[in-house]
C-alpha beads as a LAMMPS data file, in Angstrom:
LAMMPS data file: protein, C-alpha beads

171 atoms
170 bonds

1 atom types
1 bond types

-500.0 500.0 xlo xhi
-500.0 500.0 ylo yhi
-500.0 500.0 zlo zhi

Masses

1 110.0

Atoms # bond

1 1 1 344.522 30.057 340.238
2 1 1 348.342 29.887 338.687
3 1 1 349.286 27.942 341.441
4 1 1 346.355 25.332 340.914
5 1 1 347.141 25.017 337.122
6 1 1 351.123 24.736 338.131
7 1 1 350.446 21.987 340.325
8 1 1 348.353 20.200 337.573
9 1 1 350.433 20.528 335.185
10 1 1 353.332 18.804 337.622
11 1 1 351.194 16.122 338.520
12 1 1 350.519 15.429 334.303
13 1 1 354.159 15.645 333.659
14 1 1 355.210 13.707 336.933
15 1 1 352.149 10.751 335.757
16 1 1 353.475 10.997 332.101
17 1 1 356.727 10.260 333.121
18 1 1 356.331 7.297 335.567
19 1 1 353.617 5.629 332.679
20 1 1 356.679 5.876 329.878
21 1 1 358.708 3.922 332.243
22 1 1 356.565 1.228 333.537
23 1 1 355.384 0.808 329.984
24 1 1 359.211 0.326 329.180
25 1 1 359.689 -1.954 332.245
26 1 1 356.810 -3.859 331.279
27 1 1 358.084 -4.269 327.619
28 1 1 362.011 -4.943 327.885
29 1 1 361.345 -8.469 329.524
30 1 1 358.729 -9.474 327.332
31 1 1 360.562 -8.386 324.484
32 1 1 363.760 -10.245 325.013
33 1 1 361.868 -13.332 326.116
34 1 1 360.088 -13.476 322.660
35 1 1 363.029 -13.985 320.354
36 1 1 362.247 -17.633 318.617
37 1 1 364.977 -19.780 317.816
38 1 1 365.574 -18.800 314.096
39 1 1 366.742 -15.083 315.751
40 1 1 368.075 -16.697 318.551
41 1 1 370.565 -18.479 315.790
42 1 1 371.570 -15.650 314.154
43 1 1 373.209 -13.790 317.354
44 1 1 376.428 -13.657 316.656
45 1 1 378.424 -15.801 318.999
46 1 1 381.508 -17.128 318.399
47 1 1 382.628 -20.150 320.709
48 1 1 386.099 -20.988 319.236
49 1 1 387.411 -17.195 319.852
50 1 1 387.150 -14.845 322.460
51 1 1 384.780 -12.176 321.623
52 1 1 385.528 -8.790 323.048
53 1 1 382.389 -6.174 323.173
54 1 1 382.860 -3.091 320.956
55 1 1 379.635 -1.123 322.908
56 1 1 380.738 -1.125 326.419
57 1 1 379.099 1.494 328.247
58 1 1 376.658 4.970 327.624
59 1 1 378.359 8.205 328.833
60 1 1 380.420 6.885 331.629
61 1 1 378.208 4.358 332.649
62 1 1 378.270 0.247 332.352
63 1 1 376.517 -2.392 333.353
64 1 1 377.110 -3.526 337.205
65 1 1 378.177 0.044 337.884
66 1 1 375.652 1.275 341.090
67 1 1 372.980 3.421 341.270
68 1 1 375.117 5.637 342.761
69 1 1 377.921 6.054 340.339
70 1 1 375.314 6.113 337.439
71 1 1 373.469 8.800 338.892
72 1 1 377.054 10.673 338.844
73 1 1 377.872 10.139 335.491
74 1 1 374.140 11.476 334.135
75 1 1 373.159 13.897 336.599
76 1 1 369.560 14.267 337.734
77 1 1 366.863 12.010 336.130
78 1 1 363.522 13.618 334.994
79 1 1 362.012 10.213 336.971
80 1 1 363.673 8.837 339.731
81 1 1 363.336 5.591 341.597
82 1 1 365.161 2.525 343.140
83 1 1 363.929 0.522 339.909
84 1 1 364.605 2.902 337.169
85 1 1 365.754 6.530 336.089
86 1 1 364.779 8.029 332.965
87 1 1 366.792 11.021 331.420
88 1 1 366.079 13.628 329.123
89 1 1 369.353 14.797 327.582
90 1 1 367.867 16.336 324.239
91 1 1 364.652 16.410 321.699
92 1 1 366.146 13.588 320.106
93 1 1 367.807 11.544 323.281
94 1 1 366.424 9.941 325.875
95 1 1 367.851 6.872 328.397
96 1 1 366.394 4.555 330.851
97 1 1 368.366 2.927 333.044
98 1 1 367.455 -0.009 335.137
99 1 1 368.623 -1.386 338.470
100 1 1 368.273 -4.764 340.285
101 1 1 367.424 -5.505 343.830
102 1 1 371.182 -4.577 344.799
103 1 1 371.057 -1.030 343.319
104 1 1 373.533 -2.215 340.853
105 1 1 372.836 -1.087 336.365
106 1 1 370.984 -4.092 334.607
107 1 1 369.934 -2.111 331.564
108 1 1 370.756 0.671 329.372
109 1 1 368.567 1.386 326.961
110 1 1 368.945 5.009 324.921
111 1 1 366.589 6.026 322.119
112 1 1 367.487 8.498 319.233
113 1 1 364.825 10.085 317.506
114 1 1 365.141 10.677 313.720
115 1 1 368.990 8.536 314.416
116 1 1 370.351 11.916 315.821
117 1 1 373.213 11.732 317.822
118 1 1 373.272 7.904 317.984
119 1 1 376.373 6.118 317.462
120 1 1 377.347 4.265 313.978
121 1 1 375.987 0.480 313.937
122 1 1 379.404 -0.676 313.101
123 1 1 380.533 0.204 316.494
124 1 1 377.431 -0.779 318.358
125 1 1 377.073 -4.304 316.888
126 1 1 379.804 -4.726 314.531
127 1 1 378.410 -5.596 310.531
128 1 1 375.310 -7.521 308.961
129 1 1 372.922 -5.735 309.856
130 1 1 369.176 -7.996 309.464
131 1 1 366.777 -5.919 307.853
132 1 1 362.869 -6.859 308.913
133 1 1 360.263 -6.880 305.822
134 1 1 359.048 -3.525 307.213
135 1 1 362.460 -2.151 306.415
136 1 1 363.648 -1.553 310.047
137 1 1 367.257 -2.753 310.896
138 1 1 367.945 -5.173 314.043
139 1 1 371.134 -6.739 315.512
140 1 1 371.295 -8.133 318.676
141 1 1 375.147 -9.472 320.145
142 1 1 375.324 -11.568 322.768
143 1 1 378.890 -11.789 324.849
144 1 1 378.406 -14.948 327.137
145 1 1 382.340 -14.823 328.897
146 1 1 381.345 -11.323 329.573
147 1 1 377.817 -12.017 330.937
148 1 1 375.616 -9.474 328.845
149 1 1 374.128 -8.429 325.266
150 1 1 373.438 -5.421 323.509
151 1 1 371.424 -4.641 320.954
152 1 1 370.554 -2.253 318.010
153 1 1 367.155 -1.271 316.925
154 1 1 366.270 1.116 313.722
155 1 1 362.510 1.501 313.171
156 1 1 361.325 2.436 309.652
157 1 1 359.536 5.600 308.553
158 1 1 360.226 9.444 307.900
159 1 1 361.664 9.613 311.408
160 1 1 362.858 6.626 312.275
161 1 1 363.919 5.999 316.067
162 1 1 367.246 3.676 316.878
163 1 1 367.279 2.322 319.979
164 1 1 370.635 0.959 321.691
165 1 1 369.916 -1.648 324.879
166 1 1 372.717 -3.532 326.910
167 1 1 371.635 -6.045 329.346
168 1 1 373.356 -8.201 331.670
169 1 1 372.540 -11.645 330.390
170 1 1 370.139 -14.256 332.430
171 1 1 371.918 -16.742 334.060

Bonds

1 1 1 2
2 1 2 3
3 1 3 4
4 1 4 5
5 1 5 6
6 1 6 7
7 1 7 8
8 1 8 9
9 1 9 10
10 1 10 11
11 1 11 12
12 1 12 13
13 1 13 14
14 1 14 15
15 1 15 16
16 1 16 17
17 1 17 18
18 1 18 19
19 1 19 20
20 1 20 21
21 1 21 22
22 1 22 23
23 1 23 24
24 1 24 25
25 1 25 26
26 1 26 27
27 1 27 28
28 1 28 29
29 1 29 30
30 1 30 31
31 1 31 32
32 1 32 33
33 1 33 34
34 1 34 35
35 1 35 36
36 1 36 37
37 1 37 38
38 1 38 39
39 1 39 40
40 1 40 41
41 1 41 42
42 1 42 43
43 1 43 44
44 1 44 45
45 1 45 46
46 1 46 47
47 1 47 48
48 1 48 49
49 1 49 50
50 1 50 51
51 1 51 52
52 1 52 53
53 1 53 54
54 1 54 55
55 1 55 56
56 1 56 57
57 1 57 58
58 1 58 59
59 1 59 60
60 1 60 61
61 1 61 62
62 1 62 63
63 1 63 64
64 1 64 65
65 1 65 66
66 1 66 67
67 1 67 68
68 1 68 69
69 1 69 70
70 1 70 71
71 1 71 72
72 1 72 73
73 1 73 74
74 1 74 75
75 1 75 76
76 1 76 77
77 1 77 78
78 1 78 79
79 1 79 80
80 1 80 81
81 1 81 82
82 1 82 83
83 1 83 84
84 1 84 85
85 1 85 86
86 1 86 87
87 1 87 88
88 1 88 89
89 1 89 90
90 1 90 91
91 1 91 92
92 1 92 93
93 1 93 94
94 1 94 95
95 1 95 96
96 1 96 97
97 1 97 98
98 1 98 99
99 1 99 100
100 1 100 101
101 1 101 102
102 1 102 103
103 1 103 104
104 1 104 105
105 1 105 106
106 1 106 107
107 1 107 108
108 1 108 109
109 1 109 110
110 1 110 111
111 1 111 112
112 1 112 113
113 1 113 114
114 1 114 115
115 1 115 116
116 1 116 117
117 1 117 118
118 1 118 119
119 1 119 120
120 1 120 121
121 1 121 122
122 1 122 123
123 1 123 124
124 1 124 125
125 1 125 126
126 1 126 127
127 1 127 128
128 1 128 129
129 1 129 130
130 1 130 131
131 1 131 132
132 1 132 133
133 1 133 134
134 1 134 135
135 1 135 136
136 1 136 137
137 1 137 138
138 1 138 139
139 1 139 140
140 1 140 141
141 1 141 142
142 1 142 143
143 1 143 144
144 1 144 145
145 1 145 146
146 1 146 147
147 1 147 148
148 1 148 149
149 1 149 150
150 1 150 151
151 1 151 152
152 1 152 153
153 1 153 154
154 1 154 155
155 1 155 156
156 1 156 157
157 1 157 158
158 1 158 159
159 1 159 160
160 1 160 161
161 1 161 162
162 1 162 163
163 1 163 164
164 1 164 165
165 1 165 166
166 1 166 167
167 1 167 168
168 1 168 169
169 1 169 170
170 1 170 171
């Protein structure tokens, strides 16, 4: 009877996991596509000077690095696959990690809950913060010479959630 309600309970967490992850894969592209021009405008680029990236990578790992040597650097993922690993590092920190069709990174994307743990703005995105009429904070910096963004999210609310994202640019 244990056994049964042991294998259950793997299958739930196991189906959990892989939903969280599509739903994220799903999201991310749909996300980024939807920016209008008016946000679009207010990326901070900077064409007459060469902008150097102050976020560059997430515990060891960067963009273009492969599967392999991310997998390294973070250990074992609580969902595994050739598209995307998911890692559960604490309560309040979580990362996905995305790969393309050559098994190289895409996208990091890490989520604090409550903020805990996650890195100052100021050295994620740099200043000027745009605050959303829902009170949530957003910055999004896009390095073209270097071929990728990154982002920072902070929802609103008695726990708020801040969610860092680098992306290799579309091209």
């Amino acid at each position: 009877m244990q056994l049964s309600k042991y294998k259950f309970q793997s299958r739930t967490a196991r189906f959990f996991c892989v939903t969280v992850c599509c739903a994220v894969a799903w999201i991310m592209p749909i996300n980024s596509s939807a920016q209008t021009q008016t946000s679009k405008a207010r990326i901070a680029k900077s064409h007459s000077e060469v902008q150097r990236s102050i976020y560059r990578e997430y515990r060891g790992v960067r963009l273009n690095m492969t599967m392999e040597e991310a997998r390294a650097k973070l250990g074992t993922a609580v969902m595994q696959s050739d598209e995307l690993d998911y890692f559960i590092f604490s309560t309040s920190e979580t990362a996905q990690i995305a790969y393309n069709a050559a098994h190289k990174v895409k996208i990091i994307s890490v989520d604090y809950t409550g903020g805990v743990g996650a890195p100052d703005y100021m050295t994620v995105v740099g200043t000027n913060l745009q605050e959303r009429p829902d009170g949530s904070l957003y910055k999004m910096v896009e390095y073209e010479a270097e071929g990728f963004w990154v982002s920072y999210n902070k929802s609103a609310g008695t726990v708020p959630m801040v969610s860092i994202t680098l992306q290799l640019s579309q091209k």
